[in-house]
N, C-alpha and C positions, 0 to 999 in steps of 0.2 A: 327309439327302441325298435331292433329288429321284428320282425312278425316272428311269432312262434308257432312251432308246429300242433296240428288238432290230431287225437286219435279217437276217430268219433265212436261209438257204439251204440249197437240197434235198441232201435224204443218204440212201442204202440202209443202214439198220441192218440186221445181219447178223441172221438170224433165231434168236431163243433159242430152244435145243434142249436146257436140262436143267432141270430142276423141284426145287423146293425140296428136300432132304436128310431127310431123316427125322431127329427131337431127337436128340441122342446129348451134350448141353451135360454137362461134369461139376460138380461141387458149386461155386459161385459165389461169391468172396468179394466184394460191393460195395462199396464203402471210400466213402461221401460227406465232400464236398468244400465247401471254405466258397465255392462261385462256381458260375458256369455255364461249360458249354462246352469240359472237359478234353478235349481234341482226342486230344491223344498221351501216349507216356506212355516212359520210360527209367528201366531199374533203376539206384540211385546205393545204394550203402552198405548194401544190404539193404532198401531201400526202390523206393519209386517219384516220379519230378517228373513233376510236368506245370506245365501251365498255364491260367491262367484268361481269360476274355475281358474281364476287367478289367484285366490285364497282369499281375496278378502269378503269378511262376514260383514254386512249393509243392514240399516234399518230406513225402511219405505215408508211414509206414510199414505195414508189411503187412499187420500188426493194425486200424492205422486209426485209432490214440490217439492218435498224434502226428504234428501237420499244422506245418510251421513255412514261415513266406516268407523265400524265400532270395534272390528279388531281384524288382521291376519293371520293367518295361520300356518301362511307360506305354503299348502299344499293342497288340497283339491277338497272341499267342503262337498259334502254330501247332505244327508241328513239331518234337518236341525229342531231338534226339541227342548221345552222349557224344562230346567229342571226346579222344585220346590222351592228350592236356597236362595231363587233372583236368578242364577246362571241361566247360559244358555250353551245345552250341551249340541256337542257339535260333530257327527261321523266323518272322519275326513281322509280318503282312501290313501293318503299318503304318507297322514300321521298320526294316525290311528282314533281314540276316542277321546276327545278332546273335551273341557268344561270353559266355559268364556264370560268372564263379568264383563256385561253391557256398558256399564258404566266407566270403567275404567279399561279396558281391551284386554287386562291379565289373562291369561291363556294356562289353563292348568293339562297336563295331558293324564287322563286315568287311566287307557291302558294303548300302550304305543303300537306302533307297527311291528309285531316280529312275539310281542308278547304272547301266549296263547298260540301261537305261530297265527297271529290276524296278518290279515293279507290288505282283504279290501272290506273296507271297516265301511257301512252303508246305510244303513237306517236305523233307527234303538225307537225304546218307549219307555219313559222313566216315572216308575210307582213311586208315592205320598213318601215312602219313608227313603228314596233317592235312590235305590234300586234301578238299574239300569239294563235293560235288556236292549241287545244289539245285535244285529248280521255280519255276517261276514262270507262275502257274494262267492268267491272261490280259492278253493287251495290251489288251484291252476294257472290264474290268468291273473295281471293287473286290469284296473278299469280299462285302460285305453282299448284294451283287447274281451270286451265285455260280449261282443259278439262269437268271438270262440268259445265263451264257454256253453252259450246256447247251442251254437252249432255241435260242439262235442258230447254235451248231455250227460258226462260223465260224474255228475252229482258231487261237487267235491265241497260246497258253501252249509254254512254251521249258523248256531242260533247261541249267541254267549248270554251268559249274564253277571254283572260286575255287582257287589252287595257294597254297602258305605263304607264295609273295613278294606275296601282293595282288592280283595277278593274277585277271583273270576274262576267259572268252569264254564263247559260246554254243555248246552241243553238238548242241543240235537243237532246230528251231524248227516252228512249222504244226503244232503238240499240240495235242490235245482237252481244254483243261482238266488242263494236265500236274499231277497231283498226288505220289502217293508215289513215293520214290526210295530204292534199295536196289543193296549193291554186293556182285558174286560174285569169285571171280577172276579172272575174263577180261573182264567187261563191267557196265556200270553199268546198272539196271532203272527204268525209270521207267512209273508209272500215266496211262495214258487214261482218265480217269471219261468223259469223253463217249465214249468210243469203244471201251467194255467191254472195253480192252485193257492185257497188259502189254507195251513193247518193250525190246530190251534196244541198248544201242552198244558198242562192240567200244573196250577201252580204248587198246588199240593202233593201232589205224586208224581211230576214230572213227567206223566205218559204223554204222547204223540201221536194224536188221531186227524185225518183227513177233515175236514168242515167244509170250505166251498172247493168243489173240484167243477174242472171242464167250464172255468171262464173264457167267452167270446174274446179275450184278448188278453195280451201281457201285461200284468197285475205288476206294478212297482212301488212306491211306497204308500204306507197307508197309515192310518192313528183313527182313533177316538175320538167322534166330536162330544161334546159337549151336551148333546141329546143323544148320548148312550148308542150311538151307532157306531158300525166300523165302517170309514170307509177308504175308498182303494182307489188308487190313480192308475186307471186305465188308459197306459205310455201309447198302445196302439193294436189294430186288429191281428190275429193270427196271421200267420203268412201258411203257403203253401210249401216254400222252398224248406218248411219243418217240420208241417203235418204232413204231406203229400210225402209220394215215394223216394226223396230223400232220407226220412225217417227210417226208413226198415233199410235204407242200402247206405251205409255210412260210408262207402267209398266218392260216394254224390256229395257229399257235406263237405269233403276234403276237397272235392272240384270248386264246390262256391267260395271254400275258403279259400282259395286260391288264386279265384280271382281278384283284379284293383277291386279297392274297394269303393269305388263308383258303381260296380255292378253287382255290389250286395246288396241286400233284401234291404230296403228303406224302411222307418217308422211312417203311419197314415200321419197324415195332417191334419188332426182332428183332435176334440175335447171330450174325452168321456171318462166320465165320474160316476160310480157307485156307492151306495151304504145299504150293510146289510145290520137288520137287526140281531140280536143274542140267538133266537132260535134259526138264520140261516136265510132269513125269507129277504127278498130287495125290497130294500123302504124306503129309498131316492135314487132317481138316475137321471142325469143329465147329461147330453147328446150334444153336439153341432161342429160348426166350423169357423173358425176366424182367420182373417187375413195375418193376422200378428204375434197370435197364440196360439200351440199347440202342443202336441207331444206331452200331456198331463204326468210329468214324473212325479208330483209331490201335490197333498190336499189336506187343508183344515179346515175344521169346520167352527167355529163360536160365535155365539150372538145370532144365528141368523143367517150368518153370511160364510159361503166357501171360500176359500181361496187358494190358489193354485200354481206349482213351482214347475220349472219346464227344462228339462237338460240340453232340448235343442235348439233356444231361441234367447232372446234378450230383454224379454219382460218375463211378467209374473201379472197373475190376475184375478181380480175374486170379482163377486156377485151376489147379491141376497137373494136368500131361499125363496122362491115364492109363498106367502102366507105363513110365512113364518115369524112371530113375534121376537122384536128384539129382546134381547137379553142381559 
């Protein structure tokens, strides 16, 4: 795929006002993976699935002995949550929103590439009655080209939702690269990677208010754990090549863009995880570095224990909460 052109436009990024965390990572289990790219990750049967960027969907178990594929999808797995039915629903930027029996690999697709005009179909959160809420990262770019839409800023990523009858509209649109989507009780959460933010819509009236704004880093997918928290996969720290005086002079963004992409702005090599409670406040955070693991794309939380999906590496990895009782 040729590089496409960026037409960036001016933005005040909010100034970051908090500084890396002090380590506090607890003992690490890495579970390597036969692929690249394990984005996300959902506990299934004692285990964990994800998926690779070769399409096929994998279940791990804990220990790490036992890797089996439990379906294909032939296109690029993003995303992956359980839904009520047994499924395991699956965002797959290349063929849209997908549903996948475990057990038998059947592959249902609920709403394909082009439907809704979905582009890049990337994180969902699916409510009790199978209601499906999902992003869709930009009207602009395919994934591969994930980075120009940062650099461009031109807000073009949407927040869908599909109902049991098939049904789909749009919940909110003119998002920064809308990524992770996560459901509370009152409103459904969705990620601003461009726009270091989370907002939340009111399921009831469908309004759109800001909730965490001016995160220390690029927020990517996030869910619900199991202890009523939200939380967020913190992919890496801000750069300056977005906040700094690139930002106000978009003719600067078109130079980066420009360059090989050897010499564009890098993800840190780092693990950081947040949850934040229903009123806003941080109620866990974990910090560090590992040789193996990094770039925190995807987080879930049950039982106790995180665990964690990585779009730049070849494992996937969880950890028990400290003092936290199993469940």
């Amino acid at each position: 795929m040729s590089k496409p052109s960026i037409s960036p436009v001016k933005w005040e990024p909010p100034k970051a006002t908090e500084a890396e965390p002090p380590s506090n990572l607890p003992l690490l289990n890495v579970l390597p993976v036969p692929g690249t790219g394990p984005e996300d990750v959902v506990f299934l049967d004692d285990a964990l699935v994800t998926g690779l960027d070769d399409g096929r969907i994998i279940k791990v178990s804990l220990d790490g002995w036992r890797i089996e594929v439990i379906a294909d999808t032939q296109g690029r797995p993003l995303g992956i949550e359980s839904h009520p039915d047994g499924r395991v629903v699956v965002c797959d930027a290349i063929k849209g929103l997908l549903a996948v029996d475990p057990g038998t690999g059947q592959i249902e697709t609920l709403v394909p590439v082009g439907q809704e005009n979905l582009r890049v179909c990337n994180n969902a959160a699916v409510a009790d009655d199978g209601t499906i809420f999902f992003s869709d990262s930009s009207q602009r770019f395919e994934l591969e080209h994930w980075t120009a839409d940062l650099l461009e800023h031109s807000g073009t990523g949407r927040l869908l939702r599909r109902t049991p009858d098939g049904s789909v509209d749009v919940m909110a649109a003119g998002l920064q690269f809308a990524n992770g989507v996560a459901l509370t009780a009152e409103h459904v959460v969705v990620a601003q990677t461009g726009q270091y933010s989370l907002d939340r819509v009111r399921l009831d009236t469908g309004r759109m208010d800001p909730w965490i704004t001016n995160l220390p880093a690029f927020p990517d997918n996030i869910s619900t754990g199991d202890d009523g928290l939200v939380w967020v996969a913190m992919a890496s720290a801000r750069k300056t090549a977005l906040d700094g005086l690139p930002s106000k002079v978009p003719a600067l963004r078109k130079v980066i863009w420009a360059l090989p992409e050897a010499l564009h702005p890098k993800p840190d090599t780092l693990i950081w995880t947040r949850a934040y409670d229903t009123e806003g406040r941080v109620a866990q955070e974990f910090f560090g570095r590992h040789e193996r693991f990094f770039m925190v794309t995807g987080v879930r939380v049950a039982g106790g224990r995180v665990a964690m999906g990585s779009l730049n590496t070849t494992s996937i990895a969880w950890f028990d909460v400290p003092g936290a009782a199993p469940r």
